[in-house]
C-alpha positions in Angstrom: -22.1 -0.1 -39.6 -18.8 -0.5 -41.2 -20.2 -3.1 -44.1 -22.6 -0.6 -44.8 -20.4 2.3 -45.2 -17.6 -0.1 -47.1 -20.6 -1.2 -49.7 -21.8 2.5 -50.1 -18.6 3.5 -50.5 -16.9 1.0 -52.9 -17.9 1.4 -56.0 -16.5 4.9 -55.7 -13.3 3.5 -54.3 -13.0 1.2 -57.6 -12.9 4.4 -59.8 -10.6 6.3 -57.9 -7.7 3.7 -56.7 -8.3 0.7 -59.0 -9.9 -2.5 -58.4 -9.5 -3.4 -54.6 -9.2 -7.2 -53.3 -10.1 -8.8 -50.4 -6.8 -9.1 -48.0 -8.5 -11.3 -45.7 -9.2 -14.1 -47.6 -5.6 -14.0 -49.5 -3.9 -14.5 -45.9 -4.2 -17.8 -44.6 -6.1 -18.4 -41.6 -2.8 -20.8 -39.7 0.6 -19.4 -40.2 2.9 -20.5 -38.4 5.1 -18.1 -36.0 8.0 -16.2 -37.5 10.7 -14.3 -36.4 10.7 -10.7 -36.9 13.9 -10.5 -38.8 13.5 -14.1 -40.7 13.0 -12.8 -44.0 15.9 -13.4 -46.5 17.1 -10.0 -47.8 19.0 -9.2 -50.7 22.3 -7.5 -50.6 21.1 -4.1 -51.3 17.6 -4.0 -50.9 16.4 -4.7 -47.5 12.3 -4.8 -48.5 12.8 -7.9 -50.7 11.9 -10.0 -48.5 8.7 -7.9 -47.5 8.2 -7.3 -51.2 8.6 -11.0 -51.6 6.2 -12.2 -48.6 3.4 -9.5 -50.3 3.9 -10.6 -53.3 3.1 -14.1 -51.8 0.5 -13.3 -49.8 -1.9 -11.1 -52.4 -0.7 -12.2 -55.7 -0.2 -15.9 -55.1 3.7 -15.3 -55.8 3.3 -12.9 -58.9 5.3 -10.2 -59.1 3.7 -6.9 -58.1 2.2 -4.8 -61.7 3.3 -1.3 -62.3 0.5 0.6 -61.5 -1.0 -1.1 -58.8 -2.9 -0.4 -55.7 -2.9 -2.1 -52.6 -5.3 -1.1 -49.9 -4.6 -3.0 -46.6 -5.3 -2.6 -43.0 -2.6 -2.3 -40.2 -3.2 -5.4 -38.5 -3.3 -7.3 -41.9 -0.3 -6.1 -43.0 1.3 -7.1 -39.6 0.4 -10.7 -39.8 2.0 -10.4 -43.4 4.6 -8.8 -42.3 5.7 -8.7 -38.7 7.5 -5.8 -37.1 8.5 -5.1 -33.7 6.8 -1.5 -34.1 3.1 -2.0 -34.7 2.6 1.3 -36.4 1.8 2.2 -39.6 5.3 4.6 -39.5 7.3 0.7 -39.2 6.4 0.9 -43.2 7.9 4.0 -44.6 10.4 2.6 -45.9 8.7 -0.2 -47.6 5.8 2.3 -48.6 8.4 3.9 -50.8 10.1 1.4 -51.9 7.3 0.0 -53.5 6.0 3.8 -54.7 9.6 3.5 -56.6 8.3 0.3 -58.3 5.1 1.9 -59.4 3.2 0.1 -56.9 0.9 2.5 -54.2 0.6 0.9 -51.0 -2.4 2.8 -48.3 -2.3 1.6 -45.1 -5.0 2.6 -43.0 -5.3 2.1 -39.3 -8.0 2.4 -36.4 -5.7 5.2 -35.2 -6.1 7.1 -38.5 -8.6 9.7 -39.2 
């Protein structure tokens, strides 16, 4: 039901938020487990390293465009980026850090309406 709606409904999604990607293949299937807390932060800016393992994971280690729209799922955002709090709320501050940089970032969870 839900590959029905997503294929009705993407075309429309295209012209409203940009192009969209598939998160799902850009993860890779075996990654090993990490700490919580093992990515390397900059003095400063403590989302680098989030920034860094997004940039990594959807844009093959290009920097983020100004402009750009990511549309992910919660539970493929956590196995991009871990956090100890598996809400969407755990990414507020990386939400707007990125909204600084011109990049929009929608999470969307089962939980969400």
């Amino acid at each position: 039901m839900f590959q029905l709606l997503q294929a009705m409904f993407s075309s429309m999604a295209e012209t409203w938020h940009g192009p969209t990607m598939n998160v799902r293949a850009a993860i890779p299937e075996a990654q090993p487990e990490k700490s919580v807390n093992s990515a390397p932060s900059v003095k400063g800016d403590p989302y680098a390293g989030d920034i860094h393992r997004l940039e990594d994971a959807l844009n093959e280690g290009h920097p983020l465009d100004n402009g750009r729209c990511i549309e992910i799922t919660l539970q493929d955002l956590l196995q991009i980026i871990p956090k100890k709090r598996r809400r969407i709320d755990a990414y507020r501050g990386l939400v707007s850090r990125l909204d600084k940089m011109g990049v929009t970032l929608t999470i969307n969870s089962q939980k969400t309406k």
